[in-house]
C-alpha positions as CSV (number, residue, x, y, z in Angstrom):
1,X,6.4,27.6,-13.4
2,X,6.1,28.0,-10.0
3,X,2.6,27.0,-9.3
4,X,3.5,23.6,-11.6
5,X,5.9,23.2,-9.2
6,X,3.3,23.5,-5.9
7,X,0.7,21.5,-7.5
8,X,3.5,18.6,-7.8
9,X,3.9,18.6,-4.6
10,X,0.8,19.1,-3.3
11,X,-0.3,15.2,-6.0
12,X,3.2,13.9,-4.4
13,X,1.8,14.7,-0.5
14,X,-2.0,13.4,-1.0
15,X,-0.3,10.4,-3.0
16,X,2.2,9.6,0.0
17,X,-0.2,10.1,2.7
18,X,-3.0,7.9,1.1
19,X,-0.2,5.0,1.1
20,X,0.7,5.6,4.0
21,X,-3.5,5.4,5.1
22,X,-4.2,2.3,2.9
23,X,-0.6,0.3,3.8
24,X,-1.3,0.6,7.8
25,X,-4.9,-0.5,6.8
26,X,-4.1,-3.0,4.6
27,X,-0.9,-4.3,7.5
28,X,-2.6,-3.8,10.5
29,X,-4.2,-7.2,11.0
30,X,-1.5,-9.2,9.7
31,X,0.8,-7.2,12.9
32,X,-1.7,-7.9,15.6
33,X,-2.0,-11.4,14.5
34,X,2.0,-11.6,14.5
35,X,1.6,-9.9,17.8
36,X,-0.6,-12.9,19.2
37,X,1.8,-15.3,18.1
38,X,4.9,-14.2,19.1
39,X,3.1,-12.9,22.8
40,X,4.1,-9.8,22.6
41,X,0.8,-7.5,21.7
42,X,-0.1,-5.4,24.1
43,X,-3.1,-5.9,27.2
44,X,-3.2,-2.4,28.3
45,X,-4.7,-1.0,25.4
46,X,-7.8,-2.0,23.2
47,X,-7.1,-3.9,20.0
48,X,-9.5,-3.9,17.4
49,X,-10.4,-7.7,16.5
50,X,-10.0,-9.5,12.9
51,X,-11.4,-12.4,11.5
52,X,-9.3,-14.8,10.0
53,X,-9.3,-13.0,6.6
54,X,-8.1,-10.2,8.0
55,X,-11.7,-8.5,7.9
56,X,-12.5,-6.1,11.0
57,X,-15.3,-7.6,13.3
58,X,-17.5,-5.5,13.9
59,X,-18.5,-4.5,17.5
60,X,-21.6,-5.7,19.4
61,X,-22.6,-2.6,20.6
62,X,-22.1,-0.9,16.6
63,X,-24.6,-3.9,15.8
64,X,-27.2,-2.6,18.4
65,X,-26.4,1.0,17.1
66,X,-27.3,-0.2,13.5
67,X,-30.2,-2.0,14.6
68,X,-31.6,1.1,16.7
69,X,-31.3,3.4,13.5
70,X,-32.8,0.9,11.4
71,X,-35.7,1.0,14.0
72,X,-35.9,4.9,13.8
73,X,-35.9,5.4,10.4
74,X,-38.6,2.9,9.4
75,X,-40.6,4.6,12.3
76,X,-39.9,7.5,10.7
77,X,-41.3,6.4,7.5
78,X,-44.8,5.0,8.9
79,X,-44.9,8.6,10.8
80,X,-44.2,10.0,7.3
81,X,-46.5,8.2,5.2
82,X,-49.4,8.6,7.9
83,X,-48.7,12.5,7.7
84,X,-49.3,12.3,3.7
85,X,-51.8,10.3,3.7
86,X,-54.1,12.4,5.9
87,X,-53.1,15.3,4.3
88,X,-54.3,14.3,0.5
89,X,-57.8,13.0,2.5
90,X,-58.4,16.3,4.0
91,X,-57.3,17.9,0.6
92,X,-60.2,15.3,-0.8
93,X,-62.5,17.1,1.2
């Protein structure tokens, strides 16, 4: 009875703290844009940016970040196939 009891609370904790997770997600452009309005958000600190359907925008230097791993990878793959490729010709041989 007592480990019922445990694993209740252990659902009711993972179920509160996921609602608290996706309600501050789901909120937190619909505050900052409330901020904006009213004047009152913040200068000091960094605010992450929304568009107006409240979809995060996604940072300039993440895009270059993406683009640079994109760049690797296929490198990567060329490198990779090369490597094969003279490997099953000097297994020809």
């Amino acid at each position: 009875m007592g480990r019922l009891k445990s694993f209740d609370l252990t659902v009711l904790g993972v179920i509160f703290i996921a609602g608290i997770y996706t309600g501050t997600k789901f909120f937190e452009p619909i505050v900052i844009d409330q901020l904006k309005k009213d004047g009152n958000l913040r200068t000091d600190i960094e605010v992450p940016l929304y568009d107006d359907s409240g979809n995060p925008l996604v940072p300039k230097n993440m895009m270059n970040i993406k683009d640079e791993l994109t760049r690797v990878s296929e490198e990567r793959n060329k490198e990779r196939a090369f490597k094969e490729e003279q490997f099953q010709q000097q297994n020809k041989k």
